[in-house]
N, C-alpha and C positions, 0 to 999 in steps of 0.2 A: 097422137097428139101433135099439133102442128107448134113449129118452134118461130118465134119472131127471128125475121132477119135483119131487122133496126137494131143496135148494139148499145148498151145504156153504161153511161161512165158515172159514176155518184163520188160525191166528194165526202171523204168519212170526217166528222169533227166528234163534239159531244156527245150530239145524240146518237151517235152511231158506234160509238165506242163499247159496245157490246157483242160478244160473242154470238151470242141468240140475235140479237139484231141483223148482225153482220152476213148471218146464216139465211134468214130469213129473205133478206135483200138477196142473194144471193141465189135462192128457191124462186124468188119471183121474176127478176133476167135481170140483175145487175152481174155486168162484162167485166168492168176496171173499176177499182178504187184509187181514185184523187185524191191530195192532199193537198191543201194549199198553203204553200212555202214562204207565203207573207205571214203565216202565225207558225208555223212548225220548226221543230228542231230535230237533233238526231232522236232525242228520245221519243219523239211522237212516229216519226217514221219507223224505229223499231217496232212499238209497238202497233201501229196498223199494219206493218209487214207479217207481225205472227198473227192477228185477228184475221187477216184475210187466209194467209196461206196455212189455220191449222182448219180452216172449213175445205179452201179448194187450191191446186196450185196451177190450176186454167184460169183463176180471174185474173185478169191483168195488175199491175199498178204505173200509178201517173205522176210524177210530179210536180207540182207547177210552181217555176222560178218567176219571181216578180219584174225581178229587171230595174229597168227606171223607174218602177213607179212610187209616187210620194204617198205617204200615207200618214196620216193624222198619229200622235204619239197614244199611250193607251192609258187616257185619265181616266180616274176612281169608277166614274158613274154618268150616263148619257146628257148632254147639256140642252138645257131647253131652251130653244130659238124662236123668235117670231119677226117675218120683216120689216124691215127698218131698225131692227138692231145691230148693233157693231159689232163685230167679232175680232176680238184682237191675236193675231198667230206670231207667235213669238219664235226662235231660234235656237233656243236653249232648253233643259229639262228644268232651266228656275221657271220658266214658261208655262201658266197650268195648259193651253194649246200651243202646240209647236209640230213642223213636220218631221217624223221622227227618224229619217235618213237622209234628210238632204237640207243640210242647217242653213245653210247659204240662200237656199231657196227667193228670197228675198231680192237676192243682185239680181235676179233674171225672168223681174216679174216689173209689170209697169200701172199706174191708175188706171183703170177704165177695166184691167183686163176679168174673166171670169174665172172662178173659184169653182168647181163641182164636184159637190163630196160624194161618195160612192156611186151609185148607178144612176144619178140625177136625183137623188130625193132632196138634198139640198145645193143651191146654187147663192154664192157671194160675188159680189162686185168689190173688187177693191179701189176703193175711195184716197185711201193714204200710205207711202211707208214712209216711214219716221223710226232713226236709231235701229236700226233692225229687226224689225215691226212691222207686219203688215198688220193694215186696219182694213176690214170688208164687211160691207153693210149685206146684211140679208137678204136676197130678191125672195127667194121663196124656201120652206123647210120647215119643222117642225121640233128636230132633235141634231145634235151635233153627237155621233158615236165611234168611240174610241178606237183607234185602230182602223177607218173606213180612209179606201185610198183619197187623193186631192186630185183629182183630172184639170189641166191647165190646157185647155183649147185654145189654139193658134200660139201657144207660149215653145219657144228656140231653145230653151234649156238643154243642157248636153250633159248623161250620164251614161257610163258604162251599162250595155246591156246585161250584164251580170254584179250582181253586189257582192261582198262579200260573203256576207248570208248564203249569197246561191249559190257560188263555189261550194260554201262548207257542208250544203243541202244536197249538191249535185253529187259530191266525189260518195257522200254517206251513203245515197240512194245509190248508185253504183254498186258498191260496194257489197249493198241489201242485194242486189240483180234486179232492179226495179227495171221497167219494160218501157215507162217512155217518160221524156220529160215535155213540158210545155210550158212555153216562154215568150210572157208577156211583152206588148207590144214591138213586135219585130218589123223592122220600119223600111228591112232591104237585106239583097244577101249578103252583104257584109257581118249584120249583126247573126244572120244563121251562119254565116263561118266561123266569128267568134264561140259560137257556142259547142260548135260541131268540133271544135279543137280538142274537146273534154271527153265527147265520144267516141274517136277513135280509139281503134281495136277492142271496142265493147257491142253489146247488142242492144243497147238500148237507142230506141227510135226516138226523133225528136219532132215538136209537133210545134210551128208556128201559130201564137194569136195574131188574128189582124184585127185591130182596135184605134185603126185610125186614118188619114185619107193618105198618111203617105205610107202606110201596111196596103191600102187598095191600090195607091198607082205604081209600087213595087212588087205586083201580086206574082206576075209570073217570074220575077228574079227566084224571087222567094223560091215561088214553088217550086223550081230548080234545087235548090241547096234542103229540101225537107221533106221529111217522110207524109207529111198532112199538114192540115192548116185548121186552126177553129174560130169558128164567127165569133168572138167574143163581142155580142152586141152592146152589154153594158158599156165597154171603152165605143162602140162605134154609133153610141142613141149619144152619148157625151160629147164626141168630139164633131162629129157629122149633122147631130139635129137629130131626132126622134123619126120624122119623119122622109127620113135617107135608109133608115135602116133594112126595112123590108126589101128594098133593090138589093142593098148591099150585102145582103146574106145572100140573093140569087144569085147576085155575080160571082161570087167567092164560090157558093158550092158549085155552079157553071164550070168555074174556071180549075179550080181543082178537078173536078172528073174529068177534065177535057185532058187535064198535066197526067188524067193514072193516078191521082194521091188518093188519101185517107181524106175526108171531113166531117168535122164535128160543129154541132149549132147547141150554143150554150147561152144561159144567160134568162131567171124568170121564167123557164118554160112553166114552169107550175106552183110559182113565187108565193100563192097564197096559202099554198098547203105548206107554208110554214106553220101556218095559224089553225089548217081548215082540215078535218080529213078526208075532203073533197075537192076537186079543181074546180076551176071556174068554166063555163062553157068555152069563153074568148081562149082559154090556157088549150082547155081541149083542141079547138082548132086550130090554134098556135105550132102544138105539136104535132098535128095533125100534116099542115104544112110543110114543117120540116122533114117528113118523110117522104110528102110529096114530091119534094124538089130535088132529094137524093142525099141527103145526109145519110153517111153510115152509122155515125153515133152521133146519140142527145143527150145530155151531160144536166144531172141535179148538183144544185150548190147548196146554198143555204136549206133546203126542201131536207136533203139527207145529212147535212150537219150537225145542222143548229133546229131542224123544225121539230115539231111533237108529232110529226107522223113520218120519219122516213120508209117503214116498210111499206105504207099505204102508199106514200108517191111513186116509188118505183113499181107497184104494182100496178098502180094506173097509169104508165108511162107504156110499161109493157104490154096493158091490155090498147090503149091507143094506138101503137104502133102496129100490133098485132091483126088490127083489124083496118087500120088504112092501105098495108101493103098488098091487102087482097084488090086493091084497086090501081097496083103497080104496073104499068106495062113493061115486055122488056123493050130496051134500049139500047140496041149493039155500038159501039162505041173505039173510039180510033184512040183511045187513051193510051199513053204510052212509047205508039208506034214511030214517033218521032223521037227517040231516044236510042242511047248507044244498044251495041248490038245483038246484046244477051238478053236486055229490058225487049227490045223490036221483037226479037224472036220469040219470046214468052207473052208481047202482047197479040202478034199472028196467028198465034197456037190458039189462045185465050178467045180470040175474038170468031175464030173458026168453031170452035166447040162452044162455046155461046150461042152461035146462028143455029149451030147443027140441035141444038137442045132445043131453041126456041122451037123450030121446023118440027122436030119430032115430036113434041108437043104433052099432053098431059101423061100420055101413058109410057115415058119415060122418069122416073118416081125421084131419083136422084143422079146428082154427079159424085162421085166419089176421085179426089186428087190424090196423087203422090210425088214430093217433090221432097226435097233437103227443107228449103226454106219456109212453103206456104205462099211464095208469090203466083204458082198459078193458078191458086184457088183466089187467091185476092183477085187478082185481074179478069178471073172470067166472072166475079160475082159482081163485079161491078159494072154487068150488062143489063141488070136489072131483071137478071131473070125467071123464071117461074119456079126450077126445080132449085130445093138446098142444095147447097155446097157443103159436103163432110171433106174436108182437111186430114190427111194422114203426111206427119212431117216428121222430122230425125229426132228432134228434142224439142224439150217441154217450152224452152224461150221462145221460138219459132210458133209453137202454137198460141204460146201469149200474144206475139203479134198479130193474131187473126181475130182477137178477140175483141174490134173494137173496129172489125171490116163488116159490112153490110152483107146480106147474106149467106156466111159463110158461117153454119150456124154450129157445127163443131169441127174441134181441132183434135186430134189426139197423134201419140207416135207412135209410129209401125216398128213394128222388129222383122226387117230385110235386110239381107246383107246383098245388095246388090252383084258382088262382085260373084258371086257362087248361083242365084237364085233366077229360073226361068221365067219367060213369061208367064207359061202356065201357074207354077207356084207363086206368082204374084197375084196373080188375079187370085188365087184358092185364099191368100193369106188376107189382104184386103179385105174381099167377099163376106168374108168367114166373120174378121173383127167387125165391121159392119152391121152384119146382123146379129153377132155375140151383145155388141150394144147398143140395140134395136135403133138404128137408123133405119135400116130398111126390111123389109119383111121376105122369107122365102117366096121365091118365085118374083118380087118384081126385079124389072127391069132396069139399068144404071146405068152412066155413062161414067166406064174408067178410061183416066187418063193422069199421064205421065209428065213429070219433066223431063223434056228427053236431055235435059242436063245430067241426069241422075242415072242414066240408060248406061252402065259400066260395062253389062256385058252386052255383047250385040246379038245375044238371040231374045232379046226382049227389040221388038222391032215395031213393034204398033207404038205408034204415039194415042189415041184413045181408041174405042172399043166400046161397044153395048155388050153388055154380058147380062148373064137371069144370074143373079145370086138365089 
């Protein structure tokens, strides 16, 4: 059975908040469980912590800090809009509309500028502020709903890349061993430094959103200070114009493979199967695209949340990917090799046994890695190329990190004690687990290779090898 190499992250809310659901998504190829940190607390991440890990403890988890962003306060019941109505945003909770973490919000907004409530479905002009009041007339919308961020394009305001909220959200997930975090709008590497303060000496990876033009003219700082980056197109169809967005996911996944990073494209890939338990053709080739372009992972939101079919989306998320990638070529790639000297060395190795796979061609079945971390099974899948990548790494977090890399399509950990174990007995041990859990079949053919960071003793001296398991 062939395993997709497209990696799916789903965001668990309501609808997902089931054991059988969670199971089921999980049967189908969802990689990482999302949370998102502008509605969650400790208690909710506890609890998606045991819903994920008492099914599997190879799915990843995600969590995403909001950062700066304003979001509407969370009234009764959805309010109905039509343009040319006023909208009054108050500063306070006497307020029935108010921004509900950044009260001020008022000083650092001017007439004329624009208002855009969550992913563009409503847009306000503000006409007036008066007493700490803004007043904004309608351009276009239908509903005002509770809790939906406020996007102020071209607005100067200045807020901590972390809230308090996300401190208290960060140290918790931690604390769970949650596997990465993602943090909304990261405008330069300043603010990945800021946030990268909280993970040292932990394992948790950190994943910049770029959701805006100075997230794009900052891309490569960025990607210097981050393990990945995710097209968050909702912030960047808001801030850039609708029709910027389709370059600006190119450039971004472009620019990140070229850095060696993780990317992810999020945002509506299959928005209708909130409602539908079918996508729409435009959805299909939507996602269709983003594997074209080289996304390792594609991320459902509201779809696996909040919709009435999350098993169904992820399962045609997976069958979509699954049959685009058969139209992948590979792509050997200098990613990396402009970096310090362990990264260079790991992308030279990578990028040699990449060519050497493509060259040998179908009737080599797989590659089989062994390293501490899983970074040479990242870097050499990220040549695009035809055989899986099975991942054999020291511990279970190490494999989480692969879980959300493009085709690297399992992780598991070996039991070697390098420091005692020959080459021979490595190949036997590898081999053996491999086929123990049908990755590959007796008699075919494989390409093993090593970190030769991991190489303790030196009668292990092949850095890779074609072996017949």
């Amino acid at each position: 059975m062939m395993m997709k190499k497209t990696k799916i992250i789903c965001t668990i809310g309501p609808s997902s908040w089931d054991p059988e659901i969670i199971r089921k998504m999980i049967n189908l190829g969802m990689n990482c469980a999302r949370v998102n940190g502008a509605f969650a607390d400790a208690n909710e991440l506890d609890k998606v912590t045991k819903l994920v890990r008492d099914v599997s403890d190879k799915v990843s988890l995600m969590m995403d800090i909001k950062g700066p962003e304003v979001r509407l306060n969370k009234f009764s019941n959805p309010i109905t809009i039509k343009p040319g109505d006023i909208v009054k945003i108050g500063n306070s909770p006497d307020s029935e509309i108010y921004p509900s973490n950044f009260k001020d919000l008022y000083k650092h907004l001017l007439v004329g500028q624009k208002i855009v409530i969550g992913d563009g479905d409503v847009e306000l002009k503000i006409v007036k502020i008066e007493n700490e009041n803004i007043f904004a007339e309608v351009v276009f919308g239908e509903e005002l709903k509770p809790g939906k961020s406020m996007n102020l394009p071209g607005s100067n305001y200045t807020s901590s890349i972390l809230t308090d909220k996300d401190i208290e959200n960060l140290k918790h997930s931690l604390k769970l061993g949650w596997d990465f975090v993602s943090a909304s709008f990261v405008q330069n590497a300043n603010a990945a430094r800021e946030i990268k303060k909280y993970l040292n000496g932990t394992n948790m990876k950190l994943i910049a959103k770029i959701e805006d033009s100075s997230g794009l003219e900052n891309l490569d700082e960025i990607l210097n200070e981050v393990d990945g980056v995710m097209v968050a197109r909702g912030g960047l169809g808001v801030e850039l114009g609708l029709e910027k967005v389709p370059i600006a996911q190119k450039k971004i996944i472009e620019r990140a493979k070229k850095a060696g990073k993780i990317v992810i494209t999020a945002t509506q890939m299959l928005e209708s199967m909130i409602n539908s338990p079918k996508p729409t053709r435009a959805e299909v080739t939507d996602v269709a695209t983003a594997v074209l372009l080289g996304s390792d992972s594609l991320m459902l939101s509201g779809e696996s949340s909040v919709g009435a079919y999350p098993v169904e989306a992820v399962g045609y998320m997976a069958k979509i990917a699954l049959e685009t990638e058969q139209y992948i070529s590979p792509e050997i790639c200098n990613g990396g090799l402009d970096r310090p000297t362990k990264s260079k060395l790991l992308s030279a190795l990578a990028k040699a046994a990449a060519q050497f796979a493509t060259e040998y061609g179908t009737s080599l079945k797989a590659i089989l890695t062994i390293s501490e971390d899983g970074e040479i099974a990242r870097l050499i899948a990220m040549n695009k190329i035809l055989q899986p990548v099975h991942a054999f790494v020291s511990r279970i977090e190490f494999a989480r990190h692969l879980s959300i890399v493009w085709g690297v399509v399992t992780a598991d950990v070996f039991n070697i004690d390098f420091s005692v174990a020959d080459k021979d007995e490595i190949l036997k041990i590898v081999s053996s687990q491999a086929r123990s859990l049908g990755y590959v079949d007796p008699g075919d053919k494989v390409l093993l290779i090593s970190d030769p960071l991991v190489q303790h003793n030196q009668r292990l001296l092949s850095v890779f090898e074609v072996v017949e398991v």
